[in-house]
PAGU-458400 format. One line per 3 residues: number of its first residue (from 1); for each residue x, y, z of N, C-alpha, C. Coordinates in steps of 0.1 Angstrom, whole numbers. Atoms other than C-alpha are relative to their C-alpha. Layout:
% PAGU-458400
NUM> X:Y:Z:X:Y:Z:X:Y:Z; ...
END
This chain:
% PAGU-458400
1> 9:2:-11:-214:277:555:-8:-13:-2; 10:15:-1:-234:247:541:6:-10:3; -8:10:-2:-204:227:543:1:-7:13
4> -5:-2:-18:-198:235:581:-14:-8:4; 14:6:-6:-235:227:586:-5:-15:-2; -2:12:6:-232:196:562:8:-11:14
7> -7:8:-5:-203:183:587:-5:-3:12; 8:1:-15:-224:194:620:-8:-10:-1; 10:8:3:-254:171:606:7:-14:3
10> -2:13:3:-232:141:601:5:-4:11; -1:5:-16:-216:144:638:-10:3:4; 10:5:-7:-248:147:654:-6:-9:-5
13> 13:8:9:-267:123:628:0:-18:17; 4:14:-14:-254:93:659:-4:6:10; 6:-4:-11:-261:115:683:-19:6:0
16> 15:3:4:-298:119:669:-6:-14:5; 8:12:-4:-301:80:671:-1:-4:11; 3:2:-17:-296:81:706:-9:4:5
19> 10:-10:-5:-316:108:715:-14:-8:-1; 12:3:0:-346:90:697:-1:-15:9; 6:15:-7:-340:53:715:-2:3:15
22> -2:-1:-18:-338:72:752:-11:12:2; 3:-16:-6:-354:101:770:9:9:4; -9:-13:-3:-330:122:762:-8:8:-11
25> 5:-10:12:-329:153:736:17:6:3; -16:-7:3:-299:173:721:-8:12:5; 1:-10:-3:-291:204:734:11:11:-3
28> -13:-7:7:-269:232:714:1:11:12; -5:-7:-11:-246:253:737:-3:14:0; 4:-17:4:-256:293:742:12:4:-2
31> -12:-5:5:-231:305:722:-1:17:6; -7:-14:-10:-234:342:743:5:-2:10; -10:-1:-9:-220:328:769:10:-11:2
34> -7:16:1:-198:294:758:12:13:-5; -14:0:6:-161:302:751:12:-11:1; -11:5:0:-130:286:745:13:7:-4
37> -13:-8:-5:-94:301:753:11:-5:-1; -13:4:0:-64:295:744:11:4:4; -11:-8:-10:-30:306:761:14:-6:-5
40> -12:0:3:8:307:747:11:10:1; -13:-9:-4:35:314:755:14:-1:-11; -14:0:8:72:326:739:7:11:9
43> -7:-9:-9:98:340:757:1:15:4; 2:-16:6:94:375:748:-15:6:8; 14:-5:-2:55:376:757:-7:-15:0
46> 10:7:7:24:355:763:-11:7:-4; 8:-7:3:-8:357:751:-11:-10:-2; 7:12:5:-44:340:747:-9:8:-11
49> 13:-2:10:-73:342:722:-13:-8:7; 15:6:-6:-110:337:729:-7:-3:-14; 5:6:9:-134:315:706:-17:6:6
52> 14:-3:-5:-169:328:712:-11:-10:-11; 6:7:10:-182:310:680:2:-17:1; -4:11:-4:-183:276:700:-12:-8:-8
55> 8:9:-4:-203:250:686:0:-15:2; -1:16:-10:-214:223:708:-10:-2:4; 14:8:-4:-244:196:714:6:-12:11
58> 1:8:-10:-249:178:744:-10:-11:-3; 11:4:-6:-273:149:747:-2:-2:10; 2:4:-15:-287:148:779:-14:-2:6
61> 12:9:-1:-313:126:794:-7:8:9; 9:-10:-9:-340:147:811:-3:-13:13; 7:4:-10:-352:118:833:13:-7:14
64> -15:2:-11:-313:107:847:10:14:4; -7:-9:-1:-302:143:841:17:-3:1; -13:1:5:-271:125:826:3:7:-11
67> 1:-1:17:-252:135:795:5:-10:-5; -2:12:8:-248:107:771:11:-3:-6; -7:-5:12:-230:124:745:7:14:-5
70> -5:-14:0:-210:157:736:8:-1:-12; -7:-1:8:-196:168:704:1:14:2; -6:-16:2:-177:204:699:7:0:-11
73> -2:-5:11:-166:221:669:0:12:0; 1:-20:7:-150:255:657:10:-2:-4; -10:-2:16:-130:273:632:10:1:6
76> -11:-5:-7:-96:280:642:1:14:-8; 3:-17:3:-106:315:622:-9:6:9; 4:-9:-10:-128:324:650:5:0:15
79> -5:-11:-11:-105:331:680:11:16:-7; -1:-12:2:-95:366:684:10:-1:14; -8:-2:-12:-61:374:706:5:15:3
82> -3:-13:0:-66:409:703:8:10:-9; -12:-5:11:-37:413:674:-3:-6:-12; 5:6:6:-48:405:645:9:-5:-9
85> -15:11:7:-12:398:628:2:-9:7; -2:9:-7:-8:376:652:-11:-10:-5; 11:12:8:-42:357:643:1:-6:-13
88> 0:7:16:-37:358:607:14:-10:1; -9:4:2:0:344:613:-1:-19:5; 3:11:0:-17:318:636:-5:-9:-12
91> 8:5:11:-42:309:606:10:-7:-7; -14:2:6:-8:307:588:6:-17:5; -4:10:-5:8:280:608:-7:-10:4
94> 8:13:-6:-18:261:616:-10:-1:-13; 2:6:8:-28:257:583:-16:4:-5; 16:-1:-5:-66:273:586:-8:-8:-16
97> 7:4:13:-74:267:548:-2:-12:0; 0:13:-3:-67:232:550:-7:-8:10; 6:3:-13:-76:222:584:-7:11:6
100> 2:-13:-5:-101:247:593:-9:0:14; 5:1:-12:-117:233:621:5:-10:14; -3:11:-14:-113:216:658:-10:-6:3
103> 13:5:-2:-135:191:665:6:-10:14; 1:10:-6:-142:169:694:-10:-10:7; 9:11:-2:-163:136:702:1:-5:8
106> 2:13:-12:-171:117:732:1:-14:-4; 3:18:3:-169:80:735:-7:-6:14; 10:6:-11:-178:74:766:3:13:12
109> 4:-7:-9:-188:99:796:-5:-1:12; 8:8:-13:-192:88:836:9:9:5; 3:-12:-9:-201:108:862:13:0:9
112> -12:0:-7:-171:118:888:-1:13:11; 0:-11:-14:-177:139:923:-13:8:-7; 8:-13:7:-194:176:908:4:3:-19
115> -3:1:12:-184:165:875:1:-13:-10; 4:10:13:-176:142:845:19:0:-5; -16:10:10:-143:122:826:-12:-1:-10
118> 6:1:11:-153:125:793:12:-3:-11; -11:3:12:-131:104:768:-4:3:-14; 8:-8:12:-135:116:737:14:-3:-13
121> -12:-2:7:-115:120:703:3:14:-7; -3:-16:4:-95:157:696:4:-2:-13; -4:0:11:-92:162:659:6:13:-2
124> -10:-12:-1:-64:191:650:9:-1:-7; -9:1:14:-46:203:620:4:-13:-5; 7:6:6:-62:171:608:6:-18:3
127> -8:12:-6:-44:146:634:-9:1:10; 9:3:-10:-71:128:653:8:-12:12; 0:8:-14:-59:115:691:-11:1:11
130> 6:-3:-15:-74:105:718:2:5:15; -4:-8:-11:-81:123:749:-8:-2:12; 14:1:-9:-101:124:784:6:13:7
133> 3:-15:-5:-108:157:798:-9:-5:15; 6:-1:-14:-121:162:836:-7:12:-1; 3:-7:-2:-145:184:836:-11:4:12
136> 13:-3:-11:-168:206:863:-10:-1:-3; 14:-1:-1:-202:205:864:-8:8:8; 7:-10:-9:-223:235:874:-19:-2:0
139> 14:-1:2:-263:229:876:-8:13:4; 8:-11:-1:-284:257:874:-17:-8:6; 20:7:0:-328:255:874:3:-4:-14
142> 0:2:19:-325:255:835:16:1:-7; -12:-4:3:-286:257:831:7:-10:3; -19:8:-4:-256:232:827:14:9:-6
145> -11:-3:3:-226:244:829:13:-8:5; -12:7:-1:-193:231:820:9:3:-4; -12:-7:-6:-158:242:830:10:-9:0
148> -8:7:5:-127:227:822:18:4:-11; -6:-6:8:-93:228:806:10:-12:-5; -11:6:9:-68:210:785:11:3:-6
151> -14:-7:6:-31:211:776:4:-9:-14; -1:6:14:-24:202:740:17:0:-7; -16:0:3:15:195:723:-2:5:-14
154> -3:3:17:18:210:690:6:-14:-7; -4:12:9:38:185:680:-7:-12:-1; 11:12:-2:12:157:690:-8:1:-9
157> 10:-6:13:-5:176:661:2:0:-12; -10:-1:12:22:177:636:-3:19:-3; -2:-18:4:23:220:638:11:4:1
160> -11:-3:-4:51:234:636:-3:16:11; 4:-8:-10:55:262:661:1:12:-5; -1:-10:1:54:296:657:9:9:5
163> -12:-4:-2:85:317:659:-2:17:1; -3:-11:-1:92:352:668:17:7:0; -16:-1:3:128:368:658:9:-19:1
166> -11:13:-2:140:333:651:-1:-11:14; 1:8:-8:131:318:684:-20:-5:1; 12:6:2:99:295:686:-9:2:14
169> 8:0:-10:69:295:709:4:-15:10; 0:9:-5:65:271:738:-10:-14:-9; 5:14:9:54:234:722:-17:-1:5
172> 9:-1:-12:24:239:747:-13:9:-3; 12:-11:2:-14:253:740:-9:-2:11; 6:5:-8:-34:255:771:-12:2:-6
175> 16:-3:6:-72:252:764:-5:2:12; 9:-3:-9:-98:266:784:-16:1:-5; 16:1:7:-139:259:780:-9:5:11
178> 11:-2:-3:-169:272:792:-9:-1:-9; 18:-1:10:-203:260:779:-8:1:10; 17:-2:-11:-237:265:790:-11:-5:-8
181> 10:7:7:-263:247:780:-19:1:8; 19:-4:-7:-305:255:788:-3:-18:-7; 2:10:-2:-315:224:796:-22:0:3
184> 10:1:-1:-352:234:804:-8:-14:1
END
């Protein structure tokens, strides 16, 4: 746990220096209602898992009610697809000991209709690409929320896939996000 919290420190530590040269402020996501979803398929069956143990900091400027900055981070031990051989087998293949976390960082972030392009970099079983995600934008009084999804290649990852009787899963992970962030 200190480690995890060690690594959160050191990705926010830029997003700290921002915060102090602007009128913004970080803001960590309410993990009761943030998830991330994942969804695979294999011929036989699909199936997803939910991540409830999301964490993720926004910076966002109270006086442009932009966001600046966004980092996300979690274990690939906390989604849950209902089967729990199946999770541990994930863990298995995707290496959890080793690579035990997903992370991802913005670079740059501009605004787009009821939403946001947020280029960023996905790190994953311990192969960092870059990526830009489209995401919605929901405003509350005190609430951002953000909605969104992404399709990921194992192989873009270096994973091998996961096989059932000898035949493999689809190459293909869809992601799915919801955060929520109190913005007060």
């Amino acid at each position: 746990m200190k480690s995890f919290n060690r690594f959160l420190v050191l990705l926010l530590l830029p997003i700290s220096l921002v915060a102090q040269q602007q009128d913004a402020i970080k803001v960590f996501a309410d993990k009761s209602v943030s998830t991330i979803t994942y969804a695979m398929k294999h011929p036989m069956h699909e199936w997803e898992g939910v991540s409830k143990d999301v964490n993720a900091v926004i910076v966002y400027n109270k006086a442009t009610k932009t966001v600046e900055q966004a980092v996300v981070s979690l274990k690939v031990d906390s989604f849950d697809s209902g089967n729990s051989n199946r999770d541990s087998h994930a863990l298995e293949v995707l290496e959890g000991l080793k690579f035990p976390k997903v992370t991802f960082v913005s670079t740059k972030i501009k605004p787009n209709g009821n939403g946001l392009t947020i280029d960023g970099n996905l790190t994953f079983h311990g192969v960092v690409k870059p990526i830009t995600l489209t995401v919605r934008r929901e405003d509350g009084t005190s609430k951002i929320n953000f909605e969104g999804k992404l399709d990921v290649l194992l192989s873009d990852y270096k994973v091998d896939r996961p096989s059932l009787f000898g035949v493999k899963t689809d190459d293909i992970i869809n992601l799915k996000f919801n955060l929520s962030f109190n913005v007060k």
